[in-house]
Structures are given as C-alpha cells and as structure tokens.
C-alpha positions in Angstrom: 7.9 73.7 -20.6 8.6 71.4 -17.7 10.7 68.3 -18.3 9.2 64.6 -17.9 10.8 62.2 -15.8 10.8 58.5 -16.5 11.3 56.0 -13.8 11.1 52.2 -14.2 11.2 52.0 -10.3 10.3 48.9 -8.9 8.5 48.5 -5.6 9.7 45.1 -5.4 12.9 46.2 -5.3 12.4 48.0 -1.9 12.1 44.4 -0.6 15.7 43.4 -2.3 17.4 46.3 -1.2 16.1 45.6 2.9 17.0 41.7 2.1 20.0 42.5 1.1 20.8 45.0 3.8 20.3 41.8 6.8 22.7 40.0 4.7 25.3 42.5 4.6 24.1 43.0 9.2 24.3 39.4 9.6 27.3 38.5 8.0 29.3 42.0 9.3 28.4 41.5 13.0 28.4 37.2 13.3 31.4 35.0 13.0 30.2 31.5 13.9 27.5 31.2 11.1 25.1 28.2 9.8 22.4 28.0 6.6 20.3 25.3 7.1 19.2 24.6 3.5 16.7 22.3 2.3 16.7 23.2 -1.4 13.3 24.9 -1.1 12.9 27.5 -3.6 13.3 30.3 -0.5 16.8 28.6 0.2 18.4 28.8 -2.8 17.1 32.1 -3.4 19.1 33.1 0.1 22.3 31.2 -1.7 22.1 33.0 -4.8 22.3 36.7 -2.7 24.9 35.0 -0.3 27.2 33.9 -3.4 27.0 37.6 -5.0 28.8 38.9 -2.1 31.9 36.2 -2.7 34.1 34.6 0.2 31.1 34.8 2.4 32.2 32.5 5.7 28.8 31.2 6.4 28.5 26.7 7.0 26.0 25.8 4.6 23.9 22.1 5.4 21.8 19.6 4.3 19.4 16.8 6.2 19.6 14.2 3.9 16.4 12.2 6.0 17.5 9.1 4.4 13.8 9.7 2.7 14.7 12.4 0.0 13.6 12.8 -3.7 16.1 10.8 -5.9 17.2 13.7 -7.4 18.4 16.2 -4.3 22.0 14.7 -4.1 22.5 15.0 -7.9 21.1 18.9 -7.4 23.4 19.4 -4.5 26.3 18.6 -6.4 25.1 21.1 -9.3 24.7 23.7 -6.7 27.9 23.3 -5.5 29.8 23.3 -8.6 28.2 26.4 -10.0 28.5 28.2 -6.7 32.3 26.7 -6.0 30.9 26.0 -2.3 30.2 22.9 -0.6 26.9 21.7 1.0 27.6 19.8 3.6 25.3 16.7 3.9 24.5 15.0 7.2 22.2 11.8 7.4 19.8 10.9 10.8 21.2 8.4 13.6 20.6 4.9 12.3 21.0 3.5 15.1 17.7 5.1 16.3 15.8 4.9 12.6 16.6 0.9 12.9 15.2 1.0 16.0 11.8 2.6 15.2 11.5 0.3 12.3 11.7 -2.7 14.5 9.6 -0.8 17.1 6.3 -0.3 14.6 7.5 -0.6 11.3 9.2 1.5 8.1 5.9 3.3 7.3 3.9 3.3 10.4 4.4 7.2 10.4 1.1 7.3 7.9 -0.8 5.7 11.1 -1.0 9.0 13.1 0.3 11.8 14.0 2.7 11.1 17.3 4.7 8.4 15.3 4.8 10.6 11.7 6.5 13.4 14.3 8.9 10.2 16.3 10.1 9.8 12.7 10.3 13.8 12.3 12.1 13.7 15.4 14.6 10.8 14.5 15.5 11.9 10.9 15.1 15.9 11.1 15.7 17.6 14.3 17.9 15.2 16.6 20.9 15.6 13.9 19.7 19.3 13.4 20.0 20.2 17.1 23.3 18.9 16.8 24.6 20.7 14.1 23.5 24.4 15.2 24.4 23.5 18.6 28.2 24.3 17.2 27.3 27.6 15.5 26.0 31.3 16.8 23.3 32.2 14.6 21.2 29.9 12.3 20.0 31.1 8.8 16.9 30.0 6.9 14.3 30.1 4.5 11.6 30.4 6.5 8.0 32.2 6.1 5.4 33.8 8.1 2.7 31.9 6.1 4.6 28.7 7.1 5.8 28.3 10.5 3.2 27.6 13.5 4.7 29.8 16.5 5.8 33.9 16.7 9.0 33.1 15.4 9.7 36.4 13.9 12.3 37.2 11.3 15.2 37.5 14.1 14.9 35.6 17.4 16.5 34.0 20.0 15.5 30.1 19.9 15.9 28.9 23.9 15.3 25.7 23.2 19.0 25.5 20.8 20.2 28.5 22.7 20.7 29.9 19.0 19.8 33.1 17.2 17.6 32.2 14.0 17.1 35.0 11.3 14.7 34.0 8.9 15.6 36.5 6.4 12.3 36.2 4.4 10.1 36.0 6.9 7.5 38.4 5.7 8.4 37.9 1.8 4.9 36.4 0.2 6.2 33.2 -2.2 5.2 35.6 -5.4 7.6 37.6 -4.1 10.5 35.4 -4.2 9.2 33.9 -7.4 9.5 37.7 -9.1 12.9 37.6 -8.4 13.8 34.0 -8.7 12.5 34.9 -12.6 14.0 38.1 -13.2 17.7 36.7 -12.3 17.1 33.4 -13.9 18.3 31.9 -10.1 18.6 27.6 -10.4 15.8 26.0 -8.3 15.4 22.2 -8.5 13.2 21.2 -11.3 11.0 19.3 -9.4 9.2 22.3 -8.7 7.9 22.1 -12.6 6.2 18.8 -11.5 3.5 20.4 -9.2 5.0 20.5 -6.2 5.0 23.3 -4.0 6.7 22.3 -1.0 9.6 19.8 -0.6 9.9 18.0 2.1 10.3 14.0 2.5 9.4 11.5 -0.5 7.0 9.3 1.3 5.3 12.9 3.0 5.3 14.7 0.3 2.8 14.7 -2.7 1.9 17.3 -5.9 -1.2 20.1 -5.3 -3.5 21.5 -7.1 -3.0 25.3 -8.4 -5.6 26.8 -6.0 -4.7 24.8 -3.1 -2.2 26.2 -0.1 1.7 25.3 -0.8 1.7 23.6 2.1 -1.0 21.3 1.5 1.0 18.6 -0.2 3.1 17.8 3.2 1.9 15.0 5.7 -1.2 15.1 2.9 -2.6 12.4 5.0 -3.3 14.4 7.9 -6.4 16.6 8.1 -6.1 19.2 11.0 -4.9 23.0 9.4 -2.5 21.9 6.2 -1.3 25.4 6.0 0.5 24.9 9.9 1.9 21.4 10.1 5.0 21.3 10.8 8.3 18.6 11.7 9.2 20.6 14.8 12.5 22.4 12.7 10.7 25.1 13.0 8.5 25.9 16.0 
C-alpha cells in the first residue's frame, strides 16, 4: 500500500520566499540605502520583513506634507518604538509653500490640475529629490497597478540618478493583505475607515468597496483615477 503525503503548501508563499530573497540581494550588494515610506499598507509590510532580518543599515523616511492625517505622527512614533528604529521625518520648503499660498491661495490646488501638481511639487518631490539625492538605491512600496510609467520592479531613475527597487511591484494588494493577516503585521488603523489609499488629508477621501484603491486620491479630478499620480513616482 502506498503512503499518502500531506502538504499544506502554500502558493503564496512562493511570492514571500522571492520577496524575501531581493531583500536579502539588496541589502548584501548596497551600502548607501534609503526606504521612502509613507505608511501605506505596502510600506509597512516592507518594514516588517526588513526588521526580521535585525541591524538592517537601511535610512528609513517620511514626507510629512505639512497636509497629513492627524494621526500619522502618533503612528510613526508607535512604529518606531515597536520596531526600536527611527523614522526619520522631513517637512516641505516653507519658504516656497508660503509663497504659493500668497501666489493663488491655501486650497487653490482643487482648481485644476497644473496647480494640485505645483503643490505636489512643493510639498512631495522637491524635499524627496533631496533626500535620495544622498543615497545609492531607493526602496519602496510601489505597485504595477499604481504607477503611470514602465517603472519596473528594479530600475535606474535618470532623472535622480538613483536605482529604485520596488520590491512589490508585481504583488496584487490581496496579496499583501494575505500576509499582512497571517502575521498579524501593524498597519495604521485608518485603513478600517474605508480608505484605501493614503495620501494627503485635503486629497484624499474614503471609496466604495467595488471602486479602484486609487480612486479616493485627487477625487476631484476625472481623467483615469486608477493612474494619477504626484510625480514620486513616474
């Protein structure tokens, strides 16, 4: 009489095992690292696998827009206490946000699109060019199903003159939620509220179950919701 094998393999474990094998590339083979985290579910799903592998030397930072949810600095400071790292924080040129506010006024960016991405520009990417112009290689969060452009899950950005691996690039978000579940990993509880996709306060609203996870960003503008972007990204 044969014997019966029982297997509680996991197919979405394959998936883990590659993720975790570009985490172990990445952080063997680059010294001068960055993780640009914005507390999206996909982020601290990266900084849960980072902290398993303990002492990792990777600069971990956070756009605080001067526009966040209320709570994001309170959730930072719970991340970094049960994690024993430090977030490192960094807020927009004021200078320049004072200066568009005098220039067409603090909410003008609901009036169309070129001044919603001035403001974009002003409190996301002019301080984030900065940053990951110190560092090698530039870690995020970021999905196929979310960025505009080829970006790929391991390119060269000329624009920054960076490499960016976007280590879940081709994960689906059920994907990440499987796991998220399984390991019980912290995500900000904001997420229990209906929204799918953090971003600013003031461009950023709840969505409806059957509606795209992206739809809830700029939710005033009508072209493609599943492909607008701030320019981080493109």
């Amino acid at each position: 009489m044969k014997k019966k094998y029982f297997s509680d393999f996991n197919p979405f474990f394959l998936k883990l095992l590659n993720f975790n094998f570009r985490i172990e590339y990445i952080i063997l083979n680059f010294k001068n690292i960055t993780f640009s985290n914005s507390l999206s579910f996909e982020d601290l799903f990266i900084l849960y696998f980072l902290y398993l592998k303990k002492n990792f030397n990777i600069n971990i930072f956070f756009l605080n827009t001067g526009k966040i949810f209320l709570n994001f600095i309170n959730f930072i400071n719970k991340i970094n206490k049960k994690y024993n790292i430090k977030i490192n924080i960094f807020l927009p040129n004021l200078f320049l946000i004072n200066k568009y506010i005098k220039k067409y006024n603090l909410n003008s960016f609901y009036n169309n699109i070129i001044l919603r991405k001035i403001c974009c520009f002003i409190r996301k990417i002019e301080i984030y060019n900065k940053i990951t112009s110190n560092f090698e290689v530039v870690i995020t969060g970021q999905r196929s199903s979310r960025v505009l452009s080829d970006n790929l899950n391991f390119n060269f950005d000329i624009s920054r003159k960076i490499i960016k691996y976007n280590l879940l690039y081709f994960w689906d978000y059920k994907d990440i939620f499987y796991f998220i579940e399984k390991f019980n990993i912290k995500i900000n509880y904001i997420y229990n509220y209906g929204y799918t996709s953090l971003g600013c306060e003031p461009c950023t609203k709840k969505v409806f179950s059957e509606e795209h996870i992206r739809n809830g960003r700029w939710w005033w503008e009508s072209f493609n919701k599943s492909k607008k972007e701030c320019g981080l990204h493109l």
